[in-house]
N, C-alpha and C positions, 0 to 999 in steps of 0.2 A: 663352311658353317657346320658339314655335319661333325658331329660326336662318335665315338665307338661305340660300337654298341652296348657295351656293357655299363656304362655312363649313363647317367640320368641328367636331362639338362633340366637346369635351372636358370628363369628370368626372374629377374629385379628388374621392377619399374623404376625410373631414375623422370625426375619433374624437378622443375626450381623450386626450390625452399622445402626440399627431402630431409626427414631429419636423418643425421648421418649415421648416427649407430643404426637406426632400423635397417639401413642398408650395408653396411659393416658389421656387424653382428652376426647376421645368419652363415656369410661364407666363412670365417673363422670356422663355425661346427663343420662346415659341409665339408672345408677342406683337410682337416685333421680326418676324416673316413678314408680316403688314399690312402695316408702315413701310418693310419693303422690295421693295414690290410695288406695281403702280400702280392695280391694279385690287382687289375686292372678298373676292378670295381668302382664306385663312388657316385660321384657326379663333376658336372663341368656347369660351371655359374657364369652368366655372362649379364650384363647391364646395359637394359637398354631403355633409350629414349626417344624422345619426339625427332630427331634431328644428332647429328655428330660430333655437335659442339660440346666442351666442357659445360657440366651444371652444376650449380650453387645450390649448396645444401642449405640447411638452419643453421650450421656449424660456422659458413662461412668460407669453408673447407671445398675447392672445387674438384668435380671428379671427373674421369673420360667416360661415355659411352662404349660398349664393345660394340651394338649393333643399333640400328633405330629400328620403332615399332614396326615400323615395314616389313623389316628382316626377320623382327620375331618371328611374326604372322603366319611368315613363311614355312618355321619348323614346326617340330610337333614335339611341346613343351609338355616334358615331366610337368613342374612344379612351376605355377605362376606366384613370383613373393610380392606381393604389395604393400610397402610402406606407409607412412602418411605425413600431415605438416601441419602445425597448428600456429594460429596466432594470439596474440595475447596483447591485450586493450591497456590502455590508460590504468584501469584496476585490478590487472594482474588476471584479468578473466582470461580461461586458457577454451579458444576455437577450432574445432578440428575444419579444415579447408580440404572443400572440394571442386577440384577444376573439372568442367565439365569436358573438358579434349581429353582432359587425363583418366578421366568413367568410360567415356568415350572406346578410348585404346586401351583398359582393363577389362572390359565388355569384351572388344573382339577377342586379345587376347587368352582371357579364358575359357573361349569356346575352343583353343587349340591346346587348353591345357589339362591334364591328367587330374591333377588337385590344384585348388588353389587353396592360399593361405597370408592372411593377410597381419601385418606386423601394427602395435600398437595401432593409433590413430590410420592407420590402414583401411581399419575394418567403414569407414565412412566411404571412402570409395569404391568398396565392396557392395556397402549398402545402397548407395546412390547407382550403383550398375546393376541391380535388383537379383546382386545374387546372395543376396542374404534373407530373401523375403519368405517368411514362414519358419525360418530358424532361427534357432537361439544360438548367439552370440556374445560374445564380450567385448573389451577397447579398454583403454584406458580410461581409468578412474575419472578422471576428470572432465571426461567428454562424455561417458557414459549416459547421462542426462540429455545432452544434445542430441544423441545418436536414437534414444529412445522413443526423443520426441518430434524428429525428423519422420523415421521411419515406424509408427507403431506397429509396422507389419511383423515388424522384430521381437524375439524375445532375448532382450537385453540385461544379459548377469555381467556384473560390473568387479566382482569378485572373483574368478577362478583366473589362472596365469593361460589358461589356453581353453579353446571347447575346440571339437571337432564336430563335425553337424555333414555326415557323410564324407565327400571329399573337399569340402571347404573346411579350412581350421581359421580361424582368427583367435589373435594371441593380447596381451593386455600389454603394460606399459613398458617399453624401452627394454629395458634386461630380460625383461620375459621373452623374450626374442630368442634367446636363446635356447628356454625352456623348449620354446617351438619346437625348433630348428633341432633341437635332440630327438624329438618324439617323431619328429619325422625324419630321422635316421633311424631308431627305433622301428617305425615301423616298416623301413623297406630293409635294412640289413640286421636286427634285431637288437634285442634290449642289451646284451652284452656289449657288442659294438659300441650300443652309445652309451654306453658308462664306462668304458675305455677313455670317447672321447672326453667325456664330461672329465675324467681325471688330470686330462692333458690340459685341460681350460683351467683347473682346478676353483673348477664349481662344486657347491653341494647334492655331488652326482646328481640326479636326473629328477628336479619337484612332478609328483602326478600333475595331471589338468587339473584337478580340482582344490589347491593349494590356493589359498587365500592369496590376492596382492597384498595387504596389511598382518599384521603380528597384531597383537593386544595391545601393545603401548603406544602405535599410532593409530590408534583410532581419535575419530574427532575430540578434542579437548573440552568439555563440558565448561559451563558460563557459571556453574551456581558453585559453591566454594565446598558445600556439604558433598555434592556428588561425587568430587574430586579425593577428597577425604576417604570418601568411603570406600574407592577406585583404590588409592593407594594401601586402605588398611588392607584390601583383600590381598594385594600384590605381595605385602608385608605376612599372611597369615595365609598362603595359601593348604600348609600342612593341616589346617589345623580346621574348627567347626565353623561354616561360612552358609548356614540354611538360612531363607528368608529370614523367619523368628527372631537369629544371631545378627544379623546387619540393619533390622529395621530397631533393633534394641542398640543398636549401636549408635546408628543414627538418630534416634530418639524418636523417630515418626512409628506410625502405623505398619502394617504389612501391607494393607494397601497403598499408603501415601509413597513407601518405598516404590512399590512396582508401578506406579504412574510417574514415580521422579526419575527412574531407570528408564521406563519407554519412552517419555519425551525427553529427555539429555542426551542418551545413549541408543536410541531406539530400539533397544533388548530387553530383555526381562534380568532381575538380577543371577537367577540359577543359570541361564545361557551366560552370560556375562561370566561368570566364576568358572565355570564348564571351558570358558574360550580360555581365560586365563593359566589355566591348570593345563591344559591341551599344550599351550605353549611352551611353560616351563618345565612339562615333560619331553615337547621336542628338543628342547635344549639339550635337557640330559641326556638323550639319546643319542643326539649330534656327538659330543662331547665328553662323555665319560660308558666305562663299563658297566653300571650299577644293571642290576638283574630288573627286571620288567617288578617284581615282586617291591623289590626297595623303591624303585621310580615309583610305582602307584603310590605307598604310604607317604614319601616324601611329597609329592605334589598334591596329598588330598583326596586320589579316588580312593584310598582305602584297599580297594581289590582290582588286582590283574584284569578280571571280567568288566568291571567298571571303566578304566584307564580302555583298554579292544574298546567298549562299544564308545565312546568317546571319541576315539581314534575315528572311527568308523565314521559315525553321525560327522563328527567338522571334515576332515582330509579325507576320507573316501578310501582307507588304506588302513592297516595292522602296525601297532607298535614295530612288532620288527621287523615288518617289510620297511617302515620308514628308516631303521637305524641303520637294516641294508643298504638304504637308497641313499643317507645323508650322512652316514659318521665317517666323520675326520679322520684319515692319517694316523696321527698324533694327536691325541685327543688331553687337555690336562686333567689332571684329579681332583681341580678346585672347582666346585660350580657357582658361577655371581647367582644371586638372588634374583628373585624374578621380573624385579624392577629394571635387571640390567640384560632379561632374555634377549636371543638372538634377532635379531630385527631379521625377517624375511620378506619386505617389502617388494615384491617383483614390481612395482608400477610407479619405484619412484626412480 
């Protein structure tokens, strides 16, 4: 069972009805740190469970154990990775499941472990072993509600693809898994290291923690036909004059009746709302084309460089061009879609 010493071990909980990528996902990154390294370094992953028998994921897809909880117990575990499993009703309502043997043996197991970190719908077993209590945390969008209101002890942001809250991380929905799974190669062999890997994945190198799971165009679809309207003229006119005054004229309402139609449809105000939008189709162009910080502001609407930085700032937590470091393509082309057709960066679906 032991490891070399220069190796970091890493457990996966493994339970019946595991969804399969939260457990498949993480060793992909872990195991590309080896092949990109020339010495001994890394980590060694092993899965383990209640007992030695194959377990049945969400997938369907069955998998072996390397060791049972027993055996974990026994080492003394780098990194504890916790998945999790949801089920889904008659009406499509999505429940994050927690097995109490399974809190149970994530309890002990993380008193042997360095950091833990817990994957998507994870973070409910995390929170049910009360080691989330007084930290803020994240999960998947769509359990984020449950999780909030199981545990109020929590501070529950349903938005960022990862938070770290000392040595516990919990990570948001499915692919965000991976986002993890870099940053915490990031932080034990450094950030070049994992934007190495991230190349080898050929992901969009390494999103910060605080990268939205949704882009502007999936956000909730509004019910009233005028909001939608107004949604698309902006997506249509981001270059161009988009202050209240301009869209409540456009809309034919008030400045007020605007900004109470925007907080109850959309729950933002319209200037956040146009701000998110602009934000987006500037990370496009960043992902994807040359154009100088100067030409990207004018084109999406800040106007100035200065404006476009603190924007950058205020939503992603990051610099135009430390983003275009972290995200641009290869092979980027010179045609930009418009910004009805921005890059969907959805980590939680």
């Amino acid at each position: 069972m032991a490891a070399p010493a220069a190796q970091r071990l890493i457990v996966i909980v493994l339970f019946e009805g595991v969804d399969l990528l939260d457990v498949t996902g993480p060793p992909e990154v872990f195991s590309l740190v080896r092949r990109e390294t020339d010495d001994a370094t890394g980590y060694r992953v092993v899965l383990a469970a209640e007992t030695a028998a194959p377990v049945t994921t969400s997938a369907g897809v069955r998998i072996l154990p390397d060791l049972t909880f027993d055996e974990a117990a026994r080492s003394r575990i780098d990194t504890l990775l916790v998945p999790g499993s949801v089920e889904v009703d008659e009406r499509r309502r999505v429940r994050a499941l927690t097995d109490p043997a399974v809190v149970d043996r994530v309890r002990t197991l993380a008193a042997r472990s360095r950091r833990v970190a817990s994957v998507c719908v994870g973070a409910h077993l995390l929170a049910a072993a009360g080691l989330l209590d007084g930290r803020r945390a994240t999960t998947h969008w769509s359990t984020a509600g449950q999780l909030a209101e199981e545990h109020p002890e929590i501070e529950v942001d349903p938005d960022p693809i990862f938070i770290r809250e000392g040595e516990v991380w919990t990570g948001a929905g499915i692919s965000a898994c991976l986002d993890l799974s870099l940053a915490l190669v990031a932080e034990d062999f450094g950030e070049e290291l994992a934007l190495r890997v991230a190349r080898q994945l050929v992901m969009y190198l390494k999103r910060p923690s605080g990268q939205s799971q949704f882009s502007v165009p999936l956000e909730p679809v509004s019910t009233t036909r005028r909001i939608e309207e107004l949604r698309h003229h902006i997506l249509r006119n981001l270059s161009g004059r988009l202050t209240v005054p301009d869209l409540a004229a456009h809309a034919h309402v008030s400045e007020r009746q605007l900004t109470r139609i925007f907080k109850t449809e959309l729950g933002t105000t319209p200037s956040a709302y146009v701000e998110s939008a602009r934000v987006e189709l500037a990370r496009h162009r960043l992902e994807s084309t040359d154009a100088t910080l100067e030409r990207i502001a004018t084109a999406c609407g800040f106007g100035t460089v200065d404006t476009l930085v603190r924007a950058f700032r205020r939503r992603l937590g990051t610099t135009p061009t430390d983003y275009r470091q972290r995200f641009r393509t290869a092979a980027a082309p010179t045609a930009i879609p418009t910004a009805a057709r921005a890059t969907v960066t959805a980590a939680g679906r």
